[in-house]
MMTF fields as JSON, N, C-alpha, C and O atoms, coordinates in Angstrom:
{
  "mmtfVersion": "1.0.0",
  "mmtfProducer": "UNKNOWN",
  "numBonds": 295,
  "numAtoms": 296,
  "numGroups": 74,
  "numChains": 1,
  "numModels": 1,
  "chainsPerModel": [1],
  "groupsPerChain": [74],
  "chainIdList": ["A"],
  "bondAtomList": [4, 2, 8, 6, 12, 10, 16, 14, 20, 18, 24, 22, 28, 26, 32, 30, 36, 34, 40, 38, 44, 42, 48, 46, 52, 50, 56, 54, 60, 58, 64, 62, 68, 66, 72, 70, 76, 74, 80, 78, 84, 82, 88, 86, 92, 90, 96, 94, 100, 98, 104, 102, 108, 106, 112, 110, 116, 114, 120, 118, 124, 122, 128, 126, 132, 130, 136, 134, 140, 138, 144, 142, 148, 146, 152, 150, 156, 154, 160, 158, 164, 162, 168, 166, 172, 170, 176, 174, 180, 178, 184, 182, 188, 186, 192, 190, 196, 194, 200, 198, 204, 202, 208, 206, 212, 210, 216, 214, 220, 218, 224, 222, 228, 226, 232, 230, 236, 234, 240, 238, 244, 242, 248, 246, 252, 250, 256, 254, 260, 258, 264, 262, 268, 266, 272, 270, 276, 274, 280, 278, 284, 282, 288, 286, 292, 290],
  "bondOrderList": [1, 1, 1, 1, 1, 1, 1, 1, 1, 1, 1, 1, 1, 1, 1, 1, 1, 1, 1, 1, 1, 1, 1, 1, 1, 1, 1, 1, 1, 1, 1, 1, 1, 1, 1, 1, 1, 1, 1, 1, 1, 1, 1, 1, 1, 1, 1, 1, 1, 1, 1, 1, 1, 1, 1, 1, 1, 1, 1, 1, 1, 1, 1, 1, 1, 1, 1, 1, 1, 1, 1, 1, 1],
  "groupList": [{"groupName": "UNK", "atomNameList": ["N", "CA", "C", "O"], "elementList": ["N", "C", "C", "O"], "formalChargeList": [0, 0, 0, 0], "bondAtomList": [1, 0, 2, 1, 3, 2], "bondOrderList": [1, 1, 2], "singleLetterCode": "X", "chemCompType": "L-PEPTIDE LINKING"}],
  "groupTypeList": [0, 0, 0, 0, 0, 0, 0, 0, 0, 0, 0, 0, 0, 0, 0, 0, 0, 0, 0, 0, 0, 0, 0, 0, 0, 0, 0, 0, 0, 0, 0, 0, 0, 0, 0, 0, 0, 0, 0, 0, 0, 0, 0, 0, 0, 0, 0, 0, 0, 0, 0, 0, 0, 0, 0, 0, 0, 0, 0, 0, 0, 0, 0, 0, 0, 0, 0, 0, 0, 0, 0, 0, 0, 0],
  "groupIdList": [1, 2, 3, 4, 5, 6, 7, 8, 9, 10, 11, 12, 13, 14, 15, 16, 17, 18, 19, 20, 21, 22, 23, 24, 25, 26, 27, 28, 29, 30, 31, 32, 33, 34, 35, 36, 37, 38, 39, 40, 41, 42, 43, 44, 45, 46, 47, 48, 49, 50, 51, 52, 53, 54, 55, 56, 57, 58, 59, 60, 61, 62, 63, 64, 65, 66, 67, 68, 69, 70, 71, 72, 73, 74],
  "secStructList": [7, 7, 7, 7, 7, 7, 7, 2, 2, 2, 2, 2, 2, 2, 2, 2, 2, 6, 6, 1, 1, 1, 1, 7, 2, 2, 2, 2, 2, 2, 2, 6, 7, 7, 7, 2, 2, 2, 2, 2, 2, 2, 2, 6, 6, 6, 1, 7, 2, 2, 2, 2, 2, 2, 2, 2, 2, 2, 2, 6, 6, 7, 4, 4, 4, 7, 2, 2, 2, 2, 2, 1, 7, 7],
  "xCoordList": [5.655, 6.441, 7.916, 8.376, 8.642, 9.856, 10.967, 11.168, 11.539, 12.207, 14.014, 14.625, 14.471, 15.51, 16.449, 16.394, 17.385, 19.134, 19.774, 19.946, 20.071, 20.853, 22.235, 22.259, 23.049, 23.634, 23.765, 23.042, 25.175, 24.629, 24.816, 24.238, 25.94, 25.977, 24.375, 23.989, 23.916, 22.677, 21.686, 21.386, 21.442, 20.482, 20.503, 19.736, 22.103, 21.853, 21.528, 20.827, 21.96, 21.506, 20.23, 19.778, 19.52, 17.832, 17.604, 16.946, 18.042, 17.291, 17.453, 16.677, 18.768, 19.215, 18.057, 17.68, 17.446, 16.909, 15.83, 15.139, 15.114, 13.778, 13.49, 12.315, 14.377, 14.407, 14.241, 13.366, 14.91, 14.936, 13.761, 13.243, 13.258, 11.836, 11.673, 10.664, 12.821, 13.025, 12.707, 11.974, 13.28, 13.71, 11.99, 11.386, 11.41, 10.358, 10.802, 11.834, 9.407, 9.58, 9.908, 10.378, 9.633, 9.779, 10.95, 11.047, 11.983, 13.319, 14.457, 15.259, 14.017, 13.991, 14.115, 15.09, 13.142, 12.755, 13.05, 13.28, 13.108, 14.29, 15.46, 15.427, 16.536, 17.601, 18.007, 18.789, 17.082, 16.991, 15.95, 16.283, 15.181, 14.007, 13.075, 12.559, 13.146, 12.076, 11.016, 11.214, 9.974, 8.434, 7.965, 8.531, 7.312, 6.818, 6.664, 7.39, 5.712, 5.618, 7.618, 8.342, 7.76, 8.997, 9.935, 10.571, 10.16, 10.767, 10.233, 11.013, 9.101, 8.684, 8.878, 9.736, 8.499, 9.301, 10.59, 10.834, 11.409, 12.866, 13.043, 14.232, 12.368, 12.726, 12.01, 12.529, 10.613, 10.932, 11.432, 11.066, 12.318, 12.915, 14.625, 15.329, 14.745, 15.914, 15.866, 16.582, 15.23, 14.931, 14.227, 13.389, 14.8, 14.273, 13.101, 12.956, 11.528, 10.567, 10.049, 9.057, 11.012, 10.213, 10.693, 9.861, 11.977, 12.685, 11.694, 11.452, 11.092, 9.833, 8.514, 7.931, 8.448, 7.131, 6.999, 5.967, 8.284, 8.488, 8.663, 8.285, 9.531, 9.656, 8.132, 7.994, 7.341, 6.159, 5.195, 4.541, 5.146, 4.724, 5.229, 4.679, 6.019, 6.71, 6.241, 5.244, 6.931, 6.305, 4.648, 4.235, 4.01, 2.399, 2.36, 3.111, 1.385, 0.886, 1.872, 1.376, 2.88, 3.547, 3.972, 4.704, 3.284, 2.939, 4.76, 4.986, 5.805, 7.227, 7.853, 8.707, 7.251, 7.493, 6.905, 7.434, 5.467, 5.235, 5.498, 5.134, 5.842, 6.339, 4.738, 4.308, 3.526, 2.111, 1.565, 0.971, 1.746, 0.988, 1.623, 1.079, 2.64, 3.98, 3.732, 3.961, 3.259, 3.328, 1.787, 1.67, 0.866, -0.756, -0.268, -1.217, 0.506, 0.766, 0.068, 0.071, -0.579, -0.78, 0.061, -0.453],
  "yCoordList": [-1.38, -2.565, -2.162, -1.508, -2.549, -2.455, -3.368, -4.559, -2.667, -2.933, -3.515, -2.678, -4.55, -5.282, -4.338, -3.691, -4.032, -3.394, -4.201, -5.42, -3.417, -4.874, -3.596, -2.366, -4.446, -3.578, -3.371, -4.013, -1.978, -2.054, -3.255, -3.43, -4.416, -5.247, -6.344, -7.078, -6.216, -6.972, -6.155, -6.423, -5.082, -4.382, -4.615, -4.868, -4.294, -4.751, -5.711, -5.734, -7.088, -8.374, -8.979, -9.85, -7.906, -8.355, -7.309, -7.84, -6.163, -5.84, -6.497, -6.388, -7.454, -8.129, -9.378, -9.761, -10.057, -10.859, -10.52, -11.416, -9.434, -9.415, -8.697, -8.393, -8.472, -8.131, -9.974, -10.329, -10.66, -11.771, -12.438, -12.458, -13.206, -13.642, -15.082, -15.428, -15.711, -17.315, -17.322, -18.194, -16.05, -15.885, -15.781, -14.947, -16.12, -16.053, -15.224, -15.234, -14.534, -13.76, -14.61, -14.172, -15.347, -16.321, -17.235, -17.987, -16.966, -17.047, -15.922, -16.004, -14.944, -13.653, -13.654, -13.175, -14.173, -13.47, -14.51, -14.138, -16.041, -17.422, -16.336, -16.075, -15.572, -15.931, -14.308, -14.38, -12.841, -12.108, -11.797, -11.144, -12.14, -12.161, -10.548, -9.798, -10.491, -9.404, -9.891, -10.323, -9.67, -10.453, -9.784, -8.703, -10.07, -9.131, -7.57, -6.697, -7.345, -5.732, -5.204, -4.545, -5.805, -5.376, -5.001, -3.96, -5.874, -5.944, -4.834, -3.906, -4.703, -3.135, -2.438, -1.618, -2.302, -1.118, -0.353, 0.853, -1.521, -1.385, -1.383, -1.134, -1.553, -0.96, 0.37, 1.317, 0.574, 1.767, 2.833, 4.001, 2.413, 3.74, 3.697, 4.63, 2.524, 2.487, 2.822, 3.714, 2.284, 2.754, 4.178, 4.813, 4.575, 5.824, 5.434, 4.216, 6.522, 6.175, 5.294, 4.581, 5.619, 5.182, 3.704, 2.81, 3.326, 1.904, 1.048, -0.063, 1.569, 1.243, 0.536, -0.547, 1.54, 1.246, 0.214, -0.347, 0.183, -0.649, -2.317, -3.376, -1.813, -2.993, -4.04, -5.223, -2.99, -3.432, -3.909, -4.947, -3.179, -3.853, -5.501, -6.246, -5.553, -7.038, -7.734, -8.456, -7.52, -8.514, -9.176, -10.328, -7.903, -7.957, -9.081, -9.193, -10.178, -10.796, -12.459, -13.53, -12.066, -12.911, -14.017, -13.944, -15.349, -16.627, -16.857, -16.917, -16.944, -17.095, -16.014, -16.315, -15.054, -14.737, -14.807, -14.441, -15.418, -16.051, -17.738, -18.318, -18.202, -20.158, -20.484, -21.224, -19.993, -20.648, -20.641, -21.629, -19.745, -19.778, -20.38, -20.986, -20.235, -21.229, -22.584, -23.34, -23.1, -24.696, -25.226, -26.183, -24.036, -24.704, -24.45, -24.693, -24.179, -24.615, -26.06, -27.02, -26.08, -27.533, -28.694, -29.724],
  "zCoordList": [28.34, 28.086, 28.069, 27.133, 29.092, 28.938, 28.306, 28.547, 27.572, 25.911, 26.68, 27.344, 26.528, 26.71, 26.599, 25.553, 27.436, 26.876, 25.687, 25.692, 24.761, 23.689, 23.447, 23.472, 23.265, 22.283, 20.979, 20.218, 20.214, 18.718, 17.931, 16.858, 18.661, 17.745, 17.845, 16.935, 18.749, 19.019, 17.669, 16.506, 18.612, 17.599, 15.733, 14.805, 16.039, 14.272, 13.89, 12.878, 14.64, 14.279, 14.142, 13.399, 15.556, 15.646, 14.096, 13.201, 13.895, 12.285, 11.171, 10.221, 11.182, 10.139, 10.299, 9.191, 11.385, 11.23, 11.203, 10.718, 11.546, 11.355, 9.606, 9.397, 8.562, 7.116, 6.66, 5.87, 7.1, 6.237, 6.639, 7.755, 5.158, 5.128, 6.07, 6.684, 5.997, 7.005, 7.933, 8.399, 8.728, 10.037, 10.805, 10.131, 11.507, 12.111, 13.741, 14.412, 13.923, 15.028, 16.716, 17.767, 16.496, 17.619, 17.976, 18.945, 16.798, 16.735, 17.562, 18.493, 16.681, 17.304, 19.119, 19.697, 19.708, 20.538, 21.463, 22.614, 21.159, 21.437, 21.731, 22.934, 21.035, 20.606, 21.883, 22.831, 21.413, 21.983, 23.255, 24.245, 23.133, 23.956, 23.713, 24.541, 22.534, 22.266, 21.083, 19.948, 21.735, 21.401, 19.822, 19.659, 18.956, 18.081, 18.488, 18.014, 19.35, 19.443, 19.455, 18.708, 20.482, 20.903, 19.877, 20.04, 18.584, 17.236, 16.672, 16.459, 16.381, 15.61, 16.427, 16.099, 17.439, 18.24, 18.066, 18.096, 17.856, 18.046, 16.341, 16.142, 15.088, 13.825, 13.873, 13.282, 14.665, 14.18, 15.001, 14.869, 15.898, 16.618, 15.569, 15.18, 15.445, 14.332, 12.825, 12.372, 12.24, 10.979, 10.432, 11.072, 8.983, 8.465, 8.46, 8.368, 8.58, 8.506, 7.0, 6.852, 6.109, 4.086, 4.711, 4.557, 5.423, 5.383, 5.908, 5.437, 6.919, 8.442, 7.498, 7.494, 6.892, 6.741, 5.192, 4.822, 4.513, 3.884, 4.162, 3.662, 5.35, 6.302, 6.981, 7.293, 6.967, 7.745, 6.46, 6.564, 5.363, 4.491, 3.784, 2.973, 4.251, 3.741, 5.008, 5.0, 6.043, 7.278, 7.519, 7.65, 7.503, 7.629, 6.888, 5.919, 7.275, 7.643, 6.451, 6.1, 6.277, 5.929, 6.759, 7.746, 6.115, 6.927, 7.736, 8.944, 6.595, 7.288, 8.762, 9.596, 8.668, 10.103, 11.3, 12.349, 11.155, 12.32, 12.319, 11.296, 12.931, 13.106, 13.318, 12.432, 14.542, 14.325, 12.733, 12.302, 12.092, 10.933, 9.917, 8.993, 10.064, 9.076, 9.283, 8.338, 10.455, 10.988, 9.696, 8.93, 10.022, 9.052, 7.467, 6.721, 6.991, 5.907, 5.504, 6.274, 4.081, 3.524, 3.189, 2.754]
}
């Protein structure tokens, strides 16, 4: 899978948005055009591994970053 050119001000922005809980991956990827895989990809070639995997523990399977699973809300 080949991974978009961004630059650092991009890059930082796609990490700034993929930390915040609002922001859904499909915004993301609207705005940059990098898909879920693509986003972890690109934290963890950026991020310290403790930040990564901290990171991934908050995301996993948290309904606000995907928009399909956010929509079945009650």
């Amino acid at each position: 899978m080949k991974q978009k050119q961004l630059s650092p001000e991009e890059i930082s922005r796609v990490i700034e948005m993929a930390w915040e809980d609002d922001v859904p991956f499909d915004a993301i990827e609207a705005q940059y055009g990098l898909n879920e895989e693509q986003v972890i990809a690109l934290m963890r070639s950026e991020l310290k591994h403790s930040s990564f995997k901290m990171w991934r523990r908050r995301v996993t399977g948290r309904k606000s970053k995907h928009w399909k699973k956010k929509q079945m809300q009650p």
